[in-house]
C-alpha positions as a Markdown table, in Angstrom:
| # | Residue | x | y | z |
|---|---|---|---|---|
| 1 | Unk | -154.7 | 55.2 | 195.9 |
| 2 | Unk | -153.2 | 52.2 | 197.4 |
| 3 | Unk | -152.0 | 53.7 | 200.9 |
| 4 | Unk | -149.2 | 51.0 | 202.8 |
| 5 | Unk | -150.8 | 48.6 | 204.9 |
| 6 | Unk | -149.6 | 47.6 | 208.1 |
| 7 | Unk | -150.2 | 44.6 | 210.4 |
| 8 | Unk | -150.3 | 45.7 | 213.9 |
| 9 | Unk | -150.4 | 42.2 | 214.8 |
| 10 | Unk | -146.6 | 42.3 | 214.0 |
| 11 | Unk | -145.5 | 44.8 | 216.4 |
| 12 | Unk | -147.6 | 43.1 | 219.4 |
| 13 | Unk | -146.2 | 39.5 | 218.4 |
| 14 | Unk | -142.8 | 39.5 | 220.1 |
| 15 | Unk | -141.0 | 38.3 | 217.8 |
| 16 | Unk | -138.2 | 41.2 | 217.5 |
| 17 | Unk | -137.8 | 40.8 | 213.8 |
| 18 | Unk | -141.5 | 41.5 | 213.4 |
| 19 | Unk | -141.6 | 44.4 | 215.4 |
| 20 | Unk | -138.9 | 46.3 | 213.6 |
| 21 | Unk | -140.2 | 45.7 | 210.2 |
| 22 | Unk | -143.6 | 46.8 | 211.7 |
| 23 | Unk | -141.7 | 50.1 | 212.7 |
| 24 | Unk | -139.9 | 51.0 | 209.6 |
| 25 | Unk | -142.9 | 50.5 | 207.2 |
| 26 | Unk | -145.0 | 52.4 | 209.7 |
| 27 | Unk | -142.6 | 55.7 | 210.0 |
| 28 | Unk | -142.1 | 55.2 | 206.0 |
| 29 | Unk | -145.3 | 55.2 | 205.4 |
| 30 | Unk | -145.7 | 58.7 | 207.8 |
| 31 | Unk | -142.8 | 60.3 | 206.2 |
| 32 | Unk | -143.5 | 59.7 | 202.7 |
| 33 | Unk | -147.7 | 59.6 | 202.9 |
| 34 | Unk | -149.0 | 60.2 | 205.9 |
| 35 | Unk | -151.6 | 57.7 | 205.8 |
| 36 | Unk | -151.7 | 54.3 | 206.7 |
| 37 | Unk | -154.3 | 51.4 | 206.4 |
| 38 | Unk | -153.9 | 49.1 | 209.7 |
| 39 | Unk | -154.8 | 45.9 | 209.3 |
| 40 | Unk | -155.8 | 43.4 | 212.9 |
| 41 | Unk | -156.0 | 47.0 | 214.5 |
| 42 | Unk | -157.2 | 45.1 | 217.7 |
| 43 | Unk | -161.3 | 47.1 | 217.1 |
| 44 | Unk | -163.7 | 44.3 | 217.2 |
| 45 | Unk | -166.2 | 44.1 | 214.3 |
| 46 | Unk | -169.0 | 43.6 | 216.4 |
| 47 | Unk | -168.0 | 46.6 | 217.9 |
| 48 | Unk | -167.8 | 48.8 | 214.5 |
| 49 | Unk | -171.2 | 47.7 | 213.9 |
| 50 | Unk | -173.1 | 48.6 | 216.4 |
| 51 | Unk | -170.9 | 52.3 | 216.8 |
| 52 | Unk | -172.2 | 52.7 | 213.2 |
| 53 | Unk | -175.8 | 51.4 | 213.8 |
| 54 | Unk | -175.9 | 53.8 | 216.8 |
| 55 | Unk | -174.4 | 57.2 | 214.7 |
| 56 | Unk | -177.0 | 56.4 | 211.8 |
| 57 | Unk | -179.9 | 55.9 | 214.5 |
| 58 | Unk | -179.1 | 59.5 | 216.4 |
| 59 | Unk | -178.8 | 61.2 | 213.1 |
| 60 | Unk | -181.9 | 59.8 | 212.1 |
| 61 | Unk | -184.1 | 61.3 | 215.0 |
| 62 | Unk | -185.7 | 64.9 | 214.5 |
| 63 | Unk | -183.8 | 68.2 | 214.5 |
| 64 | Unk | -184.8 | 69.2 | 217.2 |
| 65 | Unk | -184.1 | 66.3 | 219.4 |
| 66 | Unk | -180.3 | 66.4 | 218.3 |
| 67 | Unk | -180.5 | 70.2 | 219.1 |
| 68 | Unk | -181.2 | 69.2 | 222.5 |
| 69 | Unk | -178.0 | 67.7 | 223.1 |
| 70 | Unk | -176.0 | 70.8 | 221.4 |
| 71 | Unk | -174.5 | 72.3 | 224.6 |
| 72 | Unk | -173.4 | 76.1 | 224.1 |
| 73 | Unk | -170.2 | 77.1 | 225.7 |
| 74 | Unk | -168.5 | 73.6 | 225.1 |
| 75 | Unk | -166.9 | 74.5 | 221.7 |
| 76 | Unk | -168.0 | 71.4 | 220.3 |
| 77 | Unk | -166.1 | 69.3 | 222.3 |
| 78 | Unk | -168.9 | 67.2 | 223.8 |
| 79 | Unk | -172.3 | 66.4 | 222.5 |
| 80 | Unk | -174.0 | 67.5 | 218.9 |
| 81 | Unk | -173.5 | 70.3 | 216.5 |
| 82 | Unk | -175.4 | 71.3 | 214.1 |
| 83 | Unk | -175.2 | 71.3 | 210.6 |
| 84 | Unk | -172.7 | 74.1 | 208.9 |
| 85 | Unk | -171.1 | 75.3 | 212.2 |
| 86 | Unk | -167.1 | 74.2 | 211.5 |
| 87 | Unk | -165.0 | 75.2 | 208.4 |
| 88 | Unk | -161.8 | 74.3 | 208.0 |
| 89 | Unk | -159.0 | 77.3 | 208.8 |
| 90 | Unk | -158.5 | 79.4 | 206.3 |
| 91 | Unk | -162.1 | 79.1 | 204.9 |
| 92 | Unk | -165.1 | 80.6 | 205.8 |
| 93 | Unk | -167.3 | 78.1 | 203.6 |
| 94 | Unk | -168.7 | 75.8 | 206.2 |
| 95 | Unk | -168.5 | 72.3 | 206.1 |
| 96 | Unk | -171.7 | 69.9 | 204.8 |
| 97 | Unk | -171.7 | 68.0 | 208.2 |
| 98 | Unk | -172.7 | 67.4 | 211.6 |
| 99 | Unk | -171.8 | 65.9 | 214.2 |
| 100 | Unk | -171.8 | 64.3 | 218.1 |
| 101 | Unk | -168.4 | 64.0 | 219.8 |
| 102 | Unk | -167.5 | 61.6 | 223.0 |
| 103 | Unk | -164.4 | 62.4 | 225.2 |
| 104 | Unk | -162.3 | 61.4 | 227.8 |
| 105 | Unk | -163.9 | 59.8 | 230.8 |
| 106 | Unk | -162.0 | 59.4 | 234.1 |
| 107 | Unk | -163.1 | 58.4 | 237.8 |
| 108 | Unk | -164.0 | 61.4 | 240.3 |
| 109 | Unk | -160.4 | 60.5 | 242.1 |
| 110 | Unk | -158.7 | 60.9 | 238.6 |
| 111 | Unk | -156.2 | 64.5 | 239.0 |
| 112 | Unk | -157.8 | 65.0 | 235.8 |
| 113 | Unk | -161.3 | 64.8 | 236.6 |
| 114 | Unk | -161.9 | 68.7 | 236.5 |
| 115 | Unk | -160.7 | 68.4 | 233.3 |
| 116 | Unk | -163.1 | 67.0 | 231.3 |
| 117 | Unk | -166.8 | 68.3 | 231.1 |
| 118 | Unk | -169.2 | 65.1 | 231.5 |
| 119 | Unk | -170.0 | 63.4 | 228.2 |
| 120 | Unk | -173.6 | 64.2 | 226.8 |
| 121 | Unk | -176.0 | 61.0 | 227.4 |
| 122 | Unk | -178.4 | 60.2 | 224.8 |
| 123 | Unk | -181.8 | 58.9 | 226.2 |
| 124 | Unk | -183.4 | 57.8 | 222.7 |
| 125 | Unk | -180.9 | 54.9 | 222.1 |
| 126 | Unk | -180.6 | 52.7 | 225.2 |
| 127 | Unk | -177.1 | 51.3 | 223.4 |
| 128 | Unk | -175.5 | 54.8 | 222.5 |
| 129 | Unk | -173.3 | 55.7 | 225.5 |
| 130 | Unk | -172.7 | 52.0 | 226.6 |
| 131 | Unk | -170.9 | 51.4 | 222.9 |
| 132 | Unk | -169.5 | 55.3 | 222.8 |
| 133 | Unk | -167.3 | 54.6 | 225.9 |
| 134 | Unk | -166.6 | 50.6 | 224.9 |
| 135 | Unk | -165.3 | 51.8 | 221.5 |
| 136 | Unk | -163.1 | 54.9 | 223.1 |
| 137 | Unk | -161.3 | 53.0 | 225.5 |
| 138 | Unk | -160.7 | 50.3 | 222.1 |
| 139 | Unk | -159.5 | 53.1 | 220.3 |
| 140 | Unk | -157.1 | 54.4 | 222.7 |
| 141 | Unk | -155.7 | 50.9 | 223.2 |
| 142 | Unk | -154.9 | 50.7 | 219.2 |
| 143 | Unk | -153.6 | 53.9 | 219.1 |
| 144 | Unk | -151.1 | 53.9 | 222.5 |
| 145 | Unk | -149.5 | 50.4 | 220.5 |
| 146 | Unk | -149.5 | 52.7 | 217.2 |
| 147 | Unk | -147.8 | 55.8 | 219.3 |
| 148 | Unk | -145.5 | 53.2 | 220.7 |
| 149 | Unk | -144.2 | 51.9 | 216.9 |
| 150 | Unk | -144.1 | 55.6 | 216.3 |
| 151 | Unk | -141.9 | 56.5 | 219.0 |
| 152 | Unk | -139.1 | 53.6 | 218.6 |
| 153 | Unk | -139.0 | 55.0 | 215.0 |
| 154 | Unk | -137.8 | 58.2 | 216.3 |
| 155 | Unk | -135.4 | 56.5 | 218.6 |
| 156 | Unk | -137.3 | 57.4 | 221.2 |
| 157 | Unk | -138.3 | 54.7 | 224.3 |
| 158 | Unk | -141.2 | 52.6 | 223.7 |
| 159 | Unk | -143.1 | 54.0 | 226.3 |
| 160 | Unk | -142.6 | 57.5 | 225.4 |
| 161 | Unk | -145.9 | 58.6 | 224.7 |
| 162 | Unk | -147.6 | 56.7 | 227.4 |
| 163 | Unk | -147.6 | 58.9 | 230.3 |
| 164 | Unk | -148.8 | 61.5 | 228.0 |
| 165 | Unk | -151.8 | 60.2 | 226.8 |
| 166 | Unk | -153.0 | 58.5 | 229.8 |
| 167 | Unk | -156.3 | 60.2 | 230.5 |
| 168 | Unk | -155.6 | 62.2 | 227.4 |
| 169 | Unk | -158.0 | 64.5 | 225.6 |
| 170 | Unk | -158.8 | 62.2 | 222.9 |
| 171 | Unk | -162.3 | 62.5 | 221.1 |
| 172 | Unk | -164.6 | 59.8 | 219.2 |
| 173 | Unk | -166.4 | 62.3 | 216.5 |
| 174 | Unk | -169.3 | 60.6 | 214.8 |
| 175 | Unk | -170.0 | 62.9 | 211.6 |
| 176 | Unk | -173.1 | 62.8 | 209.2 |
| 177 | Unk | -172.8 | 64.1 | 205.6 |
| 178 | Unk | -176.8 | 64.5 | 204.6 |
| 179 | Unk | -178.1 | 63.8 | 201.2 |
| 180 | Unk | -177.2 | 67.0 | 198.9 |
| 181 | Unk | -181.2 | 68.1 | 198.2 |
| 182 | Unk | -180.0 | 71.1 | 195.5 |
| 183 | Unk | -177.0 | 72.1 | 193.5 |
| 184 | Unk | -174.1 | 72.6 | 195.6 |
| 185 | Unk | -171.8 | 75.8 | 195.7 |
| 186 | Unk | -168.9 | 73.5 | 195.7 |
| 187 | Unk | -167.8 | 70.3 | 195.0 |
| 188 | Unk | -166.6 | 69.8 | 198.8 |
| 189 | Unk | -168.0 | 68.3 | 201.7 |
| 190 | Unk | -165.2 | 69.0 | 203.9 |
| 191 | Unk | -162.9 | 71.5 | 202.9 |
| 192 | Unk | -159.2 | 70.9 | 202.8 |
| 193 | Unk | -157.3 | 70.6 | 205.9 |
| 194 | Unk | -155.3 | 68.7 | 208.3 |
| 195 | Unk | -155.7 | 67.2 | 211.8 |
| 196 | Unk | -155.4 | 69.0 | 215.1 |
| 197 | Unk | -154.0 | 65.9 | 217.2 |
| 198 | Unk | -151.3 | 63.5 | 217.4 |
| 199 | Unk | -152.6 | 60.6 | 215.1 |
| 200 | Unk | -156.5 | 59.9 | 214.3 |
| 201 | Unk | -158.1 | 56.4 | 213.5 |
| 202 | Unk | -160.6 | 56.3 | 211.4 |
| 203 | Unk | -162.2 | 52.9 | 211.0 |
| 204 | Unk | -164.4 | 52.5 | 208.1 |
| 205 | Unk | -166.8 | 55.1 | 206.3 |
| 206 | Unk | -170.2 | 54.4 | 205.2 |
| 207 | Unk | -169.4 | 55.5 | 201.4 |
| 208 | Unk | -166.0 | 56.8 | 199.6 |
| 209 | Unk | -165.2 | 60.7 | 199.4 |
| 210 | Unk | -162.3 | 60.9 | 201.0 |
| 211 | Unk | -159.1 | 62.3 | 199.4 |
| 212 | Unk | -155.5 | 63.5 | 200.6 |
| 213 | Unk | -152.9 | 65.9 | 198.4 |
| 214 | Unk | -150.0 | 63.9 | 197.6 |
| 215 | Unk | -146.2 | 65.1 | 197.7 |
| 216 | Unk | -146.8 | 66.1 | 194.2 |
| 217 | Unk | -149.7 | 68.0 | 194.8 |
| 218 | Unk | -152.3 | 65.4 | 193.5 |
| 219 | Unk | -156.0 | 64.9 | 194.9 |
| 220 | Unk | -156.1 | 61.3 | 194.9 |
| 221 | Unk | -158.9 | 59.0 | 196.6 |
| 222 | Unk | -158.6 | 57.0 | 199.8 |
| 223 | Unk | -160.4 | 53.8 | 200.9 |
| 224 | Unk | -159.7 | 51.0 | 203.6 |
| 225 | Unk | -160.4 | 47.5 | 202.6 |
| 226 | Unk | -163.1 | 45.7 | 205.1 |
| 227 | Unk | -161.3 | 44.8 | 208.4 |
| 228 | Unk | -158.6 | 47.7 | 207.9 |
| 229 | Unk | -158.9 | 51.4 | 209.6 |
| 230 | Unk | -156.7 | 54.3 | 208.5 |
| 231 | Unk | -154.6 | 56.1 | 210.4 |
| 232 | Unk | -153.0 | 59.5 | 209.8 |
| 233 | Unk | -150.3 | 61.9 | 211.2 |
| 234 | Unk | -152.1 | 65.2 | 213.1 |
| 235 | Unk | -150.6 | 68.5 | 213.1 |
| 236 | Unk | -149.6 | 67.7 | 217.3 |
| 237 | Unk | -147.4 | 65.3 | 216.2 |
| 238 | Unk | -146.2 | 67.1 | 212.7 |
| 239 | Unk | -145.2 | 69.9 | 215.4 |
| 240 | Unk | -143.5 | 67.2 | 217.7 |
| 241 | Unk | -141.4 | 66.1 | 215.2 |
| 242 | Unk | -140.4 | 69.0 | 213.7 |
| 243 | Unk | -141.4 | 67.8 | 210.2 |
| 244 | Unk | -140.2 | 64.9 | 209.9 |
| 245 | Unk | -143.4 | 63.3 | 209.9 |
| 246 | Unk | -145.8 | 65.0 | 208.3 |
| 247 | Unk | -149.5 | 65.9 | 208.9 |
| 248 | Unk | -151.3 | 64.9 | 205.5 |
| 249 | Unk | -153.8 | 67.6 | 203.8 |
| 250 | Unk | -156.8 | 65.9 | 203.2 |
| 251 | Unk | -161.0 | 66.7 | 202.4 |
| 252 | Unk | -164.2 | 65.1 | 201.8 |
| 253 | Unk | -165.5 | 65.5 | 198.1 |
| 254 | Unk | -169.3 | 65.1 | 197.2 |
| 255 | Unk | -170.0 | 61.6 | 195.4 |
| 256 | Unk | -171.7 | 61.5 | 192.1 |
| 257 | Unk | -174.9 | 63.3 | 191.1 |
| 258 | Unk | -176.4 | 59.7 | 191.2 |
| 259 | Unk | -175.9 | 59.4 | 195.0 |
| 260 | Unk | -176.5 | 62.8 | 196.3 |
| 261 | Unk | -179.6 | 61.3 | 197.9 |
| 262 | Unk | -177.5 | 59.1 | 200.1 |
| 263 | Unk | -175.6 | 60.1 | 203.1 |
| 264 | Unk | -172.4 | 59.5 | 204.8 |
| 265 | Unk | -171.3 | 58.4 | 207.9 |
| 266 | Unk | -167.6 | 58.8 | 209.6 |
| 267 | Unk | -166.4 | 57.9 | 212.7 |
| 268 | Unk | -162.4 | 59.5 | 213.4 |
| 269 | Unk | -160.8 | 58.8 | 216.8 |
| 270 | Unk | -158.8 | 61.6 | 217.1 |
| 271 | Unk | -155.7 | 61.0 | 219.8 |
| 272 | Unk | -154.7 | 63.8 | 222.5 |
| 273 | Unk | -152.2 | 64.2 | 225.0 |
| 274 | Unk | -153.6 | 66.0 | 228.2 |
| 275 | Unk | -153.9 | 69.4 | 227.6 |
| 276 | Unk | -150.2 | 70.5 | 229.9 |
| 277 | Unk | -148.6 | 68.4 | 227.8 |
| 278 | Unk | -145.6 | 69.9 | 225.7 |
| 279 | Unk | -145.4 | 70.0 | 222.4 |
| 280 | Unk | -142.1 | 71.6 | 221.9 |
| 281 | Unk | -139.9 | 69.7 | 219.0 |
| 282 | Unk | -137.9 | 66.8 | 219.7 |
| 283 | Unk | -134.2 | 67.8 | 220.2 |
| 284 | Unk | -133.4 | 64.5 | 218.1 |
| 285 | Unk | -135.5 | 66.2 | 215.5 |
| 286 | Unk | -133.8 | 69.4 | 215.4 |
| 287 | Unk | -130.3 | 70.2 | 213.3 |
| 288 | Unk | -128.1 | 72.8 | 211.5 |
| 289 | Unk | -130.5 | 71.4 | 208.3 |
| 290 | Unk | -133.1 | 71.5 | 210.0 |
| 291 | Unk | -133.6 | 74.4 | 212.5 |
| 292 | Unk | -136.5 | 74.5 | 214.8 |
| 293 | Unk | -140.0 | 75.3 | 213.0 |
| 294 | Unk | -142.0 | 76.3 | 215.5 |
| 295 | Unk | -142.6 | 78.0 | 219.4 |
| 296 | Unk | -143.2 | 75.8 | 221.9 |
| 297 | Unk | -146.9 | 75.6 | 223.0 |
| 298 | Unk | -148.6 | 73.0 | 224.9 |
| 299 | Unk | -151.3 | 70.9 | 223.3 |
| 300 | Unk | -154.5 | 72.4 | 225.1 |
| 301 | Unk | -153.1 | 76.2 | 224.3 |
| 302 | Unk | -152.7 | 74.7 | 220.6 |
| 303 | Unk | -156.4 | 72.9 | 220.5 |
| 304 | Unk | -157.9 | 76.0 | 221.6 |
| 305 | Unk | -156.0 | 78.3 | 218.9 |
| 306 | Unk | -157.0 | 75.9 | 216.3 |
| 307 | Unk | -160.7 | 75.5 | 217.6 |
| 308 | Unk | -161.5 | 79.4 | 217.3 |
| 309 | Unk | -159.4 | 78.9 | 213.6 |
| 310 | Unk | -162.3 | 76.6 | 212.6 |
| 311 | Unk | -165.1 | 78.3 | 214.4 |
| 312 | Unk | -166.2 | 76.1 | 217.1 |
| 313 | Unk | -164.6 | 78.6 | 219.7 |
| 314 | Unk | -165.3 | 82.3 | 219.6 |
């Protein structure tokens, strides 16, 4: 499937005319798909590559070196996990992955600094924490310009997310689908689901597999073209608005018997407010046609529910 393409290079030009069609395709694209490719997204190439040469170096080492970084008690949220520990909610099949997550990192004179257990360092790979934090803070950069174009589409003021996000509980998840070695019990690598967060970035993948359910209830295949990342609505934001934009279902599907042997390798950015943070729905969002779908919650009491949903939190 052809998802829209936007240039984020239009919104950050200044030139007024730019900016708006920038915003309109943008929220379009959210309302009607969910998913957007981003072209210039502002993520250096050199940057991608060696954030993917790290991820396929760490998965490469011995089990029981990447168990030594799997920190109990952290729900996931920091460090590795092991292979077949998260399903998606609603399914008890666990997912064909595993994975090492990097989070928020703020000074000790930060308010937030209790916040925020200390990211796991990696001592094989000299490289791996240097370019885990370089490519966070690149990520958060894209995504606060991507929030903004978001929040002018909903009338809101350009800076409306800012404060919000500013040490925000965002994570960097670098996931490794192994080789499939017998005959699967399912055709899925990643069950069907949908984000937790506001928006996630996901900037390349190291072979296809990924899918989203259209409007019409069609599993239809999703790739970015070199130098593009994808970027999709999160349930956070789905919740925000009420609806209005909508948090796309999608999964991970196994490739063809021919390339079981191979792996695959995804790194998704996945943006959070700080965890006080509100995430009642927009006023602007609510109507007589459109009453109110949800409670209010903040986001960190609606990342915990949904962690102990998918089985990283007991």
């Amino acid at each position: 499937m052809n998802i829209p393409v936007v240039d984020l290079e239009q919104f950050l030009s200044g030139v007024p005319a730019k900016k708006i069609d920038f915003v309109q395709k943008l929220g379009k694209a959210y309302e009607e798909v969910g998913f957007v490719a981003v072209q210039n997204h502002g993520i250096p190439d050199e940057l991608i590559t060696r954030l993917y040469q790290n991820v396929q170096q760490f998965f490469a080492l011995p089990l029981e070196k990447k168990r030594g970084y799997e920190i109990t008690g952290l729900a996931g949220q920091r460090g590795y996990t092991s292979f077949g520990q998260e399903h998606a909610k609603g399914s008890e099949a666990p997912d064909l992955k595993e994975f090492f997550q990097y989070g928020q990192t703020v000074g000790t004179d930060s308010p937030n600094f209790k916040e925020y257990p200390p990211n796991v360092l990696v001592h094989e790979l000299p490289t791996f924490n240097e370019t885990f934090l370089q490519a966070y803070r690149a990520f958060e950069k894209s995504g606060t310009a991507l929030l903004a174009a978001i929040a002018l589409y909903l009338d809101l003021p350009e800076q409306y997310f800012d404060d919000k996000i500013t040490e925000g509980n965002s994570i960097l998840r670098a996931i490794h689908y192994p080789p499939i070695t017998q005959e699967p019990k399912s055709a899925i690598r990643a069950e069907q689901h949908e984000d937790i967060n506001l928006i996630t970035l996901l900037v390349g993948a190291s072979a296809d597999g990924l899918q989203i359910l259209t409007l019409k209830g069609e599993w239809v295949p999703v790739t970015a073209l070199p130098g593009q990342i994808v970027v999709n609505v999160g349930d956070m934001l789905q919740r925000l608005t009420n609806n209005k934009l909508r948090s796309t279902t999608h999964r991970v599907v196994n490739p063809p018997r021919e390339l079981w042997h191979t792996s695959r390798f995804s790194i998704p950015f996945f943006l959070h407010p700080r965890s006080e943070i509100s995430l009642a729905c927009l006023e602007s969002c609510i109507s007589v046609d459109v009453p109110k779908a949800y409670t209010d919650i903040t986001a960190g009491e609606y990342l915990d529910e949904r962690l102990r949903e998918i089985g990283l939190k007991k």
